[in-house]
C-alpha angles and dihedrals in degrees: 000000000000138000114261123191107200129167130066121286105278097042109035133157134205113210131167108237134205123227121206149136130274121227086266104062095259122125126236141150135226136188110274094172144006106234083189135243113346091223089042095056092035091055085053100063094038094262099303109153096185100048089046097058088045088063098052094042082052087049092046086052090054097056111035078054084053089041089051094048091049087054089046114110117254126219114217113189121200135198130214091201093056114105134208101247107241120282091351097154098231092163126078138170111242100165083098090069101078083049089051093056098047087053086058101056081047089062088224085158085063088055098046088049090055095047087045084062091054094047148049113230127119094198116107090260085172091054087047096051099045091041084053091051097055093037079057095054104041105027113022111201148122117300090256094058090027076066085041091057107035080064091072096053119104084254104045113203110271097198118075139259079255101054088041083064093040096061092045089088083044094051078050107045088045102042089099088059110033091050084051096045089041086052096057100035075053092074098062090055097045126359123231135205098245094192093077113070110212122188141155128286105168094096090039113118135183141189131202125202127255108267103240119238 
């Protein structure tokens, strides 16, 4: 690790690079931290340049310290007396945490706090709708399993089966709204062309007329 100063004069940066090796062999360096604004951390330390530099190349020597302990190998002993204390839960779900995080670029907290506004319930709608959703996904089954098996995920529901049936005329008063809010949420993950209408046809059905002999 080592201080760099890049910019032009008036607007400069001080950052602590890395320096490694490509997969071919070949040596670079890329930026590992933003130390901040170079006037800004002059004007810290009175306009001392020195003392200033000393303090970033003090900094780069922390953390390539800090770089090199995370790459050290760990030693992991095991015991086979040691026993697994009785009904200790030691195995969790953790599929639902790429959908998380997918719910979360849809801003479907957003959604949840404006439908809160419009309604009075204390319950975590927005914990029961995304826990739905991923029961959904991974587990498809009725209200009362999709609960069952949200209880085995590393964040367990905190509301309870009730308020799960409470917020079911809620999820049908607001559909309209929350499939309009997620469209359009949809197209910061991923743009689409809007010129080409897509719908469903699946429950589309046509008759034609006997040909007449």
């Amino acid at each position: 690790m080592y201080v760099s100063i890049t910019g032009n004069k008036d607007n400069q940066d001080v950052y602590i690079k890395q320096s490694y090796r490509k997969d071919n062999g070949k040596t670079s360096s890329r930026i590992y931290k933003k130390l901040g604004k170079y006037n800004n951390l002059l004007a810290q330390f009175s306009g001392d340049k020195a003392s200033m530099m000393d303090w970033a190349k003090k900094e780069a020597e922390k953390e390539t310290l800090l770089y090199n302990q995370r790459r050290e190998k760990v030693t992991v002993s095991f015991s086979p007396l040691a026993r697994i204390p009785l009904d200790e839960e030691r195995l969790f779900n953790v599929g639902y945490l790429f959908l998380q995080q997918l719910c979360t670029e849809l801003r479907l907290d957003n959604i949840c706090r404006n439908i809160r506004n419009h309604h009075r319930f204390t319950y975590d709608f927005h914990a029961i709708l995304t826990d739905l959703i991923y029961a959904r996904v991974l587990s498809p089954s009725s209200k009362l399993s999709s609960f069952s098996y949200c209880q085995s995920l590393l964040e367990p529901p905190k509301y309870s089966l009730q308020n799960l049936y409470r917020s079911l005329s809620v999820l049908a008063e607001e559909s309209d709204y929350i499939q309009e809010d997620l469209y359009h949420n949809s197209n910061f993950v991923h743009p689409r062309n809007s010129k080409i209408l897509y719908y469903d046809c699946t429950n589309y059905y046509s008759k034609s007329k006997p040909k007449m002999a």
